[in-house]
Backbone as CSV, one residue per row, in Angstrom:
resi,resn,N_x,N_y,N_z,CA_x,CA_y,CA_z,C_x,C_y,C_z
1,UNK,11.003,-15.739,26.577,10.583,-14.428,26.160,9.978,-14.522,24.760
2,UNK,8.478,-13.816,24.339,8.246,-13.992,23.264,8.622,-13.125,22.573
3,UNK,8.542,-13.363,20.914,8.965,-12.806,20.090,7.794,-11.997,19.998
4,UNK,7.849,-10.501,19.647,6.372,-9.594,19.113,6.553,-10.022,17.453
5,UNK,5.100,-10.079,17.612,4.852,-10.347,15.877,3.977,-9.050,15.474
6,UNK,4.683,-8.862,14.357,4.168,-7.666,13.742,3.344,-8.443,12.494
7,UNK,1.870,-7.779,12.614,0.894,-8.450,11.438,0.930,-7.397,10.199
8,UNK,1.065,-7.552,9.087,1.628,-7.164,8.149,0.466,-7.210,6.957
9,UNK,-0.743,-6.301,6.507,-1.563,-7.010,5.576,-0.837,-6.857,4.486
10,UNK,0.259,-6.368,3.779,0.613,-6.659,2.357,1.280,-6.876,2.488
11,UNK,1.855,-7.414,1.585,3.366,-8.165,1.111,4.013,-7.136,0.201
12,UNK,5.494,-7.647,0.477,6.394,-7.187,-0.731,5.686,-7.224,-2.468
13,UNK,5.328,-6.455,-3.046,4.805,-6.615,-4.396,3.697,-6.776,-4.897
14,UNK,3.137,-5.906,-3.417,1.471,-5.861,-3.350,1.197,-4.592,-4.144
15,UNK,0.487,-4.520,-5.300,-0.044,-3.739,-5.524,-1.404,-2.763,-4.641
16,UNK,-1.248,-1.021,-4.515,-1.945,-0.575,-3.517,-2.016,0.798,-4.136
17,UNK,-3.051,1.945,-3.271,-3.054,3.084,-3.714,-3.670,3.622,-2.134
18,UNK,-2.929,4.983,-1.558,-3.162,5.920,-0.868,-4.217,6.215,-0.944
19,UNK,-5.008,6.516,0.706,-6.400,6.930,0.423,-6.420,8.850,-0.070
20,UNK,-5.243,8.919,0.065,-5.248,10.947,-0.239,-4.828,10.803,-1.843
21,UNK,-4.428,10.063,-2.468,-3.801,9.851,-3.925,-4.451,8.331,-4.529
22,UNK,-6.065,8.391,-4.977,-6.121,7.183,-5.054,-5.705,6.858,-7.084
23,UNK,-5.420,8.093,-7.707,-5.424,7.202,-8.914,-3.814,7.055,-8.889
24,UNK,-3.100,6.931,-8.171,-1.567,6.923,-8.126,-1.799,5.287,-7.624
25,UNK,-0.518,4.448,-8.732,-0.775,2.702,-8.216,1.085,2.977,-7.154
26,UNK,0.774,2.062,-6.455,1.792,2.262,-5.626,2.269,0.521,-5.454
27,UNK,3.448,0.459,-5.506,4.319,-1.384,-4.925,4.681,-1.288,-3.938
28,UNK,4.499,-2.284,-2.728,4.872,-2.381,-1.720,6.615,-2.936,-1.977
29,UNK,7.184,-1.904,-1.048,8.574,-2.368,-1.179,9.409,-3.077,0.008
30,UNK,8.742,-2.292,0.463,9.724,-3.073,2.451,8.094,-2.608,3.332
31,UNK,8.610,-3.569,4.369,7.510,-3.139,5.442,8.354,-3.314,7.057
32,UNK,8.463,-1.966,7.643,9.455,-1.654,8.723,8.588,-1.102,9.833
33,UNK,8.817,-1.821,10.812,8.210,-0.942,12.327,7.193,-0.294,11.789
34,UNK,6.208,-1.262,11.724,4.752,-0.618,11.212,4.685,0.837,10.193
35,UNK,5.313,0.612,9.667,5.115,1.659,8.269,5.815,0.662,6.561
36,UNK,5.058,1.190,6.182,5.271,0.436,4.288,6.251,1.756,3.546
37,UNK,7.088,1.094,2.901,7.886,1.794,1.723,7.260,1.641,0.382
38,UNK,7.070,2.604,0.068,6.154,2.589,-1.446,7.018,2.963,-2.791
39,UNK,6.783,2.418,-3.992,7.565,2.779,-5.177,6.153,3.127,-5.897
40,UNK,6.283,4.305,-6.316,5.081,4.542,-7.489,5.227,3.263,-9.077
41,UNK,4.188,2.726,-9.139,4.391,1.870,-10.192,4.932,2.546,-11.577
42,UNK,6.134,1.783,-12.064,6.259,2.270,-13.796,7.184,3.385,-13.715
43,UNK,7.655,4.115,-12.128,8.479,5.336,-12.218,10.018,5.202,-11.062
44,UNK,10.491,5.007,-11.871,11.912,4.359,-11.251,12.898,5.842,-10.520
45,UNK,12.249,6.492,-11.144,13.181,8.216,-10.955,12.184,8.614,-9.583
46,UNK,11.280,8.577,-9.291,10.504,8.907,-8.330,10.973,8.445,-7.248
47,UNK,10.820,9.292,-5.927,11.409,8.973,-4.390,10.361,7.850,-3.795
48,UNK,10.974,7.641,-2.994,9.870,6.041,-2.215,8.675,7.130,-1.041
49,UNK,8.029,6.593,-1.066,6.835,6.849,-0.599,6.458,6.036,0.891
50,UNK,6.219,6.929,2.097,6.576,5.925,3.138,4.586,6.254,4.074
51,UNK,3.844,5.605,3.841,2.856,5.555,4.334,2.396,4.191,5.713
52,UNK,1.534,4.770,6.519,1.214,3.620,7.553,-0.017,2.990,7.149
53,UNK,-0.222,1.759,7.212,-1.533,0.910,7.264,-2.829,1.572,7.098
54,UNK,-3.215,2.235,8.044,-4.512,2.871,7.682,-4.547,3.329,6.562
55,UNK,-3.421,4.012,6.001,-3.373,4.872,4.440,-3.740,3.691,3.542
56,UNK,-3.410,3.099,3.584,-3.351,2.111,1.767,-4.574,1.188,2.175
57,UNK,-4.804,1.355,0.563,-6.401,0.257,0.354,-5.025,-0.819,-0.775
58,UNK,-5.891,-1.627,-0.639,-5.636,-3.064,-1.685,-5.981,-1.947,-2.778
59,UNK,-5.062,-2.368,-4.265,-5.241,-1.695,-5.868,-6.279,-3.732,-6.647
60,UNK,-7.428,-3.162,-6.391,-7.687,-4.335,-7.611,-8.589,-3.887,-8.884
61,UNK,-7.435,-4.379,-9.309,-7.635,-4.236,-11.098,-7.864,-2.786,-11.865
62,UNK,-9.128,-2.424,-12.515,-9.531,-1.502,-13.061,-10.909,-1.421,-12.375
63,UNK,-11.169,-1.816,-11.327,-12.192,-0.949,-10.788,-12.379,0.278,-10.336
64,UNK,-13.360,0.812,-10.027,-13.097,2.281,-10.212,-12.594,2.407,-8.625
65,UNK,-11.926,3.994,-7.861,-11.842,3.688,-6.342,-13.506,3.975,-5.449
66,UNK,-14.503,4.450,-6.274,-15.383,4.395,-5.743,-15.772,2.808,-5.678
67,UNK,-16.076,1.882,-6.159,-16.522,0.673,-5.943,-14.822,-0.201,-4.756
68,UNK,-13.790,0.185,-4.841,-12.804,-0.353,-4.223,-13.195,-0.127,-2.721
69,UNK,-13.936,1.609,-2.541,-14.007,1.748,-1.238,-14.993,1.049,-1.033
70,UNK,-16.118,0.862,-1.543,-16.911,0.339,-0.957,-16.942,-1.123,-0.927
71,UNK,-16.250,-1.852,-1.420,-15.914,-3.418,-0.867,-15.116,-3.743,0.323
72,UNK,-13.957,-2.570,0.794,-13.436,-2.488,1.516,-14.156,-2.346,2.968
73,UNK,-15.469,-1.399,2.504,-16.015,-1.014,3.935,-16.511,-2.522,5.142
């Protein structure tokens, strides 16, 4: 019997941001039955944030999210 593999694009401690909240930086915290647990970066008092795959883009660097989306496309 095979095992199902669940494909996973981020990792634990991936930096990321919501496509409905993009200047909010978000850490990947757990990744469960196809949904991600999110910690807002820098805010420890804040509740976890539970979004699916389609939601989150990769966070790189200080680019703006207009140029993020469009590398993504």
């Amino acid at each position: 019997m095979k095992k199902d593999y669940m494909e996973k694009r981020y990792k634990k401690g991936d930096l990321v941001y919501a496509k409905v909240r993009p200047s909010v930086i978000l850490v990947v915290r757990l990744y469960v039955r196809k949904v991600y647990y999110c910690a807002i970066q820098n805010n420890t008092a804040a509740n976890e944030l539970v979004y699916f795959d389609s939601e989150l883009r990769p966070y790189i660097g200080t680019l703006s999210t207009i140029k993020v989306e469009q590398l993504t496309l």
